[in-house]
C-alpha positions as CSV (number, residue, x, y, z in Angstrom):
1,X,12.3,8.8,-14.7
2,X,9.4,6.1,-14.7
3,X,10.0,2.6,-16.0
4,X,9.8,2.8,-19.9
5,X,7.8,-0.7,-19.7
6,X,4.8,0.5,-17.3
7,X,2.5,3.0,-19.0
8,X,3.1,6.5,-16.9
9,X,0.0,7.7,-14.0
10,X,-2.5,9.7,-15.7
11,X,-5.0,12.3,-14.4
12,X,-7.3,10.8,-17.1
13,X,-9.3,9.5,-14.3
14,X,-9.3,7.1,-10.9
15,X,-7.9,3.5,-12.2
16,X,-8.9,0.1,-10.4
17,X,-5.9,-1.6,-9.1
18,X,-6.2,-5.0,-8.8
19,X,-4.0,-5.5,-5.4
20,X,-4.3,-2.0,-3.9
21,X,-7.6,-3.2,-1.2
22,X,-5.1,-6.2,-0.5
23,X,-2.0,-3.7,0.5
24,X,-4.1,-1.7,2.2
25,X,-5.7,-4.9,4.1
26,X,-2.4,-6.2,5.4
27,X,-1.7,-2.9,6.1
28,X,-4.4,-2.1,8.7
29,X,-4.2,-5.6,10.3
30,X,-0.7,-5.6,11.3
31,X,-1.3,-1.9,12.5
32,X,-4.2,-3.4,14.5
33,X,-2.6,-6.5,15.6
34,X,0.5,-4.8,16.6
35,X,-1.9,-2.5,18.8
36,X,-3.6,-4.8,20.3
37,X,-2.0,-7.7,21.0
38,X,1.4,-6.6,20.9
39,X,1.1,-4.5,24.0
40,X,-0.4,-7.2,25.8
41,X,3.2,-8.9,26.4
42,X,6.8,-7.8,27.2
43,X,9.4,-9.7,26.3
44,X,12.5,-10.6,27.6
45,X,15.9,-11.1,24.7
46,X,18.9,-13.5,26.5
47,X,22.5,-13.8,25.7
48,X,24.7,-16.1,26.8
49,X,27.4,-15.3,29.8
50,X,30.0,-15.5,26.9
51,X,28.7,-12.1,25.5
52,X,27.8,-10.2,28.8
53,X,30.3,-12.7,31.1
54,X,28.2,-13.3,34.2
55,X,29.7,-17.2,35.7
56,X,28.7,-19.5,38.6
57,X,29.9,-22.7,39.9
58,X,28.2,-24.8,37.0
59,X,29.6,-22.7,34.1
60,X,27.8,-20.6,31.7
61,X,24.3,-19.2,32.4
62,X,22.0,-17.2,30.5
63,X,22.0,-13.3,31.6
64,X,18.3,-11.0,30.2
65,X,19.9,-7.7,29.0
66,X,17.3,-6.5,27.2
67,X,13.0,-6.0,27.8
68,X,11.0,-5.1,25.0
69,X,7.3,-4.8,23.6
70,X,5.9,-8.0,21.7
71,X,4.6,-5.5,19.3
72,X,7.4,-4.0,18.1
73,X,8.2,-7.3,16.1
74,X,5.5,-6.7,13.7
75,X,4.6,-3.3,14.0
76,X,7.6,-2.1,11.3
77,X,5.7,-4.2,8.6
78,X,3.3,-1.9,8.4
79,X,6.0,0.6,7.7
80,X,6.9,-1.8,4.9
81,X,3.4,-1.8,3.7
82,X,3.8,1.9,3.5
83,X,6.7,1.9,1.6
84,X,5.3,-0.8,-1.4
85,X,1.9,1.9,-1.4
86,X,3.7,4.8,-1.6
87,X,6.3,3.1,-4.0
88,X,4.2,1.6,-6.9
89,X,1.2,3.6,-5.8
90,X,2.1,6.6,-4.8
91,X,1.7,9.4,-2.2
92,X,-2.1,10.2,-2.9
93,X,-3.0,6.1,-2.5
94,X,-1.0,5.8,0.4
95,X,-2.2,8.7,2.4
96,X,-5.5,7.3,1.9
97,X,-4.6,4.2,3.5
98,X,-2.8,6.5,6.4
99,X,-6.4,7.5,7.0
100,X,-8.1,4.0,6.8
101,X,-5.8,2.8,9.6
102,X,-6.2,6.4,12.0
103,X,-10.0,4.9,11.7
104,X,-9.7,1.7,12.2
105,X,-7.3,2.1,15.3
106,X,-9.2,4.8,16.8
107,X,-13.0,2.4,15.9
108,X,-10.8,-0.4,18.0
109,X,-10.2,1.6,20.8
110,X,-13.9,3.1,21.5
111,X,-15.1,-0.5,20.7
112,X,-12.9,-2.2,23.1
113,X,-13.9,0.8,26.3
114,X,-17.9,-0.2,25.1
115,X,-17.3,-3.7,25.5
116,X,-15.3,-3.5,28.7
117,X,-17.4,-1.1,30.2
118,X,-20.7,-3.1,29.6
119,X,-21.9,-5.1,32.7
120,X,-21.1,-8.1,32.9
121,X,-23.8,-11.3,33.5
122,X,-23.3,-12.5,37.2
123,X,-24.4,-15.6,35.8
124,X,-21.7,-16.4,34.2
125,X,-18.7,-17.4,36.3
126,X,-16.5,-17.4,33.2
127,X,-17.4,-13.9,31.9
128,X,-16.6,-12.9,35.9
129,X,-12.7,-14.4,35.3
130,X,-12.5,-12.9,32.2
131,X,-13.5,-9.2,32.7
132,X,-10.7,-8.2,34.4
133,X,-7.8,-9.9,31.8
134,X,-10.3,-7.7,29.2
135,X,-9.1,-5.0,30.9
136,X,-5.5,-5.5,31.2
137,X,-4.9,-5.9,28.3
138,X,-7.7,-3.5,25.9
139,X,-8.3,-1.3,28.7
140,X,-5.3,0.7,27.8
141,X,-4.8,4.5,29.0
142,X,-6.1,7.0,27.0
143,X,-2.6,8.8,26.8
144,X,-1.0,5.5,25.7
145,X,-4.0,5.9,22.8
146,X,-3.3,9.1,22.1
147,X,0.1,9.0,21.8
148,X,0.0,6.0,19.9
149,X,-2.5,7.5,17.6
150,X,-0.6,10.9,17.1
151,X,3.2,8.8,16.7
152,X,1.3,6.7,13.9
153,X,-0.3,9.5,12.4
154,X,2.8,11.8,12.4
155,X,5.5,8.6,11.4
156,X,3.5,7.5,8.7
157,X,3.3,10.4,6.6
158,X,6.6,11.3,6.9
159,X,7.7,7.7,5.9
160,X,5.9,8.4,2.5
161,X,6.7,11.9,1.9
162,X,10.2,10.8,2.1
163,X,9.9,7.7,0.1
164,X,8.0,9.9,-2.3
165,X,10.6,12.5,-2.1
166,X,13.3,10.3,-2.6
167,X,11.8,8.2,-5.6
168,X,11.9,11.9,-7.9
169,X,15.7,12.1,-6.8
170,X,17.0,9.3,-7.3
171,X,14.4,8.6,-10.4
172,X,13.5,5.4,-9.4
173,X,16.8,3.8,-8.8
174,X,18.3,2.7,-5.7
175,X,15.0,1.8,-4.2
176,X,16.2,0.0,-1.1
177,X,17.8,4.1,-0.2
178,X,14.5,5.1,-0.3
179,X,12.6,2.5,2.2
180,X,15.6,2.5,4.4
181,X,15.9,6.4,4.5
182,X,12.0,6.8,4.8
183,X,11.8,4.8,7.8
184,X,14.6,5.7,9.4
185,X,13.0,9.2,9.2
186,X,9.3,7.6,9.8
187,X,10.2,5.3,13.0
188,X,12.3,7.8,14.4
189,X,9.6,10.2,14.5
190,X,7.2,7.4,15.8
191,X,9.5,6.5,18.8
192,X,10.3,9.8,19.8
193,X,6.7,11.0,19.6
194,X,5.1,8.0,21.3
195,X,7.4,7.5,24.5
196,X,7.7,11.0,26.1
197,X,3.9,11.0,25.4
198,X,2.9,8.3,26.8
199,X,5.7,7.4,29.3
200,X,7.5,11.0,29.9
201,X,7.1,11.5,34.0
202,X,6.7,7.9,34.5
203,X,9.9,6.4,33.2
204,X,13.3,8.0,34.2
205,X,14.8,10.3,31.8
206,X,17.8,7.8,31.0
207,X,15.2,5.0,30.8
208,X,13.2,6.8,28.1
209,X,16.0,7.6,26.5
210,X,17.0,3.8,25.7
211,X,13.8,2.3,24.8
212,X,13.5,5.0,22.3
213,X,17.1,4.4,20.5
214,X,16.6,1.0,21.2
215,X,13.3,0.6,19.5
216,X,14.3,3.4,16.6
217,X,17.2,1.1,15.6
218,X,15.2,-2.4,16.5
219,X,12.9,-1.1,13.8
220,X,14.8,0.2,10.7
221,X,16.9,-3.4,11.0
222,X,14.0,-4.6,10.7
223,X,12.9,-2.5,7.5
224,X,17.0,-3.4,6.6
225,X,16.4,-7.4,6.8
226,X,13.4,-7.6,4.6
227,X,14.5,-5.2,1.9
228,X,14.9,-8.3,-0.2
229,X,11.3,-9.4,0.0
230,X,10.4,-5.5,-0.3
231,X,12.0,-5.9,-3.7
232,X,10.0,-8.8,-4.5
233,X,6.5,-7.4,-3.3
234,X,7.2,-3.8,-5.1
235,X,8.4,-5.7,-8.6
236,X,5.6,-8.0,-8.6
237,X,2.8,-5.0,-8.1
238,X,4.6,-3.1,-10.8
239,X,4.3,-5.4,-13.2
240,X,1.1,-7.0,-12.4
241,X,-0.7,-3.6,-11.6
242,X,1.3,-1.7,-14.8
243,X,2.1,1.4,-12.6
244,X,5.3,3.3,-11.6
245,X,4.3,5.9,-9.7
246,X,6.6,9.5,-9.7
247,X,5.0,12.2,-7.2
248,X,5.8,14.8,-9.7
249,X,3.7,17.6,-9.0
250,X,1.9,15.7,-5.5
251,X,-0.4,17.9,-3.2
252,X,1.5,16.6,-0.1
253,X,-1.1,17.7,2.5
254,X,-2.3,15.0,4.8
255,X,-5.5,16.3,5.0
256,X,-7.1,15.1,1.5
257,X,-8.6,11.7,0.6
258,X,-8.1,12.6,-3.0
259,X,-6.1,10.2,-5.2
C-alpha cells in the first residue's frame, strides 16, 4: 500500500507538481532526438578475433559482428522516463505525456517535409549542398513515420499499464520488477510493431527477425543497467513532490487527457 510518509493522491482536485513539466521535458526530447538524429547513423559494434576467432599473418584483428541504429542508444531512456511518470505520478500523468510526445513527433515530421520541400535560394551555393543531406536524413518515408509513430504509441502505453499494474501487486515493493517487467513488455511490443512495418518486404525474413530480438534485448539491458539511477530519480521525486501514486481504481483508456 502507499508509503505511510507521503500523503496518499486525492480526487480533491488537480495538484501542481513541481518537477512533472521537467519529466515530461526530458521525456519528449530524447523521444525527439532519438527520432531524428538517431536514424541519421548506423553503427557498427567490434570484437576482437579472440571472441569470434578470425587470424591473419600479423595476429589479432578486429572482426564487425554486429550493425545497429545510433538511436537505439538513447531511445530506451525515454522508456525510463515513462517508468519515473507512471511510478511517482501515475497512469493518468503519464498518459498525458504519451500524448505530448505523439504531438510533438508527429509536429517534427510535417515540419521537417515543409522545410525540405520549400525551394531552395539558387543564390546560395551553401543551401544548394545542403538540401540534399536535409533530405537524407529528415526526409524519412512516410511508412518508417508511421510505423514509428504507431510502435511508440502502442509500446508506451503498455509500458505504463504494466508498471501501473504491477505497482498495486506488488504494493509498491520490488520496484526495479516493475520497470524491468514493463519494458520488457513495452519494447517488445515497440520492436515487433515497428520492423515488419516499416521494413517487412524489404528485409529478409531471418534478417527482420534478428534486429528485432536484437534490439528487444539491446533495450531492456539498457532499462536493466540504469535501474540504479531509476531508483534515485523515482526516490528523489517522491519525496520532493510528496506523492506515491497507486492506480487503484485508474480509467486505463488511452484516449483521455484527464488526470
Amino acid at each position: 500500500m502507499p508509503n505511510a510518509s507521503l500523503p496518499p493522491a486525492t480526487s480533491a482536485g488537480p495538484r501542481s507538481f513541481r518537477y512533472y513539466d521537467l519529466v515530461m521535458a526530458g521525456f519528449v526530447t530524447v523521444l525527439l532526438c532519438s527520432n531524428l538524429i538517431g536514424p541519421g547513423k548506423t553503427c557498427v559494434l567490434n570484437l576482437p578475433a579472440d571472441i569470434v576467432p578470425k587470424w591473419t599473418e600479423g595476429g589479432l584483428i578486429w572482426v564487425a559482428v554486429l550493425s545497429f541504429g545510433a538511436g537505439n542508444i538513447f531511445f530506451p531512456l525515454s522508456y525510463i522516463f515513462g517508468d519515473v511518470l507512471t511510478e511517482v505520478y501515475g497512469f493518468a500523468k503519464a498518459r498525458r505525456v504519451i500524448w505530448a510526445g505523439c504531438f510533438a513527433m508527429l509536429f517534427a515530421t510535417v515540419m521537417a517535409q515543409v522545410v525540405i520541400h520549400l525551394p531552395v535560394d539558387p543564390e546560395e551555393s551553401y543551401n544548394q549542398k545542403m538540401q540534399p543531406a536535409l533530405e537524407t536524413l529528415f526526409g524519412g518515408t512516410w511508412r518508417i513515420v508511421a510505423a514509428s509513430a504507431v510502435a511508440f504509441w502502442v509500446g508506451d502505453f503498455a509500458n505504463s499499464y504494466v508498471l501501473a499494474k504491477l505497482k498495486v501487486m506488488t504494493k509498491g515493493k520490488y520496484l526495479w520488477t516493475r520497470t524491468i517487467g514493463s519494458t520488457f513488455v513495452g519494447q517488445g511490443l515497440d520492436s515487433l510493431i515497428f520492423y515488419p512495418l516499416a521494413f517487412g518486404g524489404i528485409w529478409q525474413n531471418d534478417t527482420l527477425v534478428r534486429i528485432v530480438v536484437f534490439n528487444w534485448i539491446f533495450k531492456v539491458m539498457v532499462e536493466v543497467v540504469l535501474t540504479p539511477a531509476t531508483y534515485a530519480v523515482v526516490g528523489f521525486l517522491k519525496r520532493r513532490e510528496g506523492v506515491d501514486h497507486f492506480d487503484v481504481g485508474t480509467n486505463f483508456t488511452p484516449f483521455s487527457l484527464k488526470d
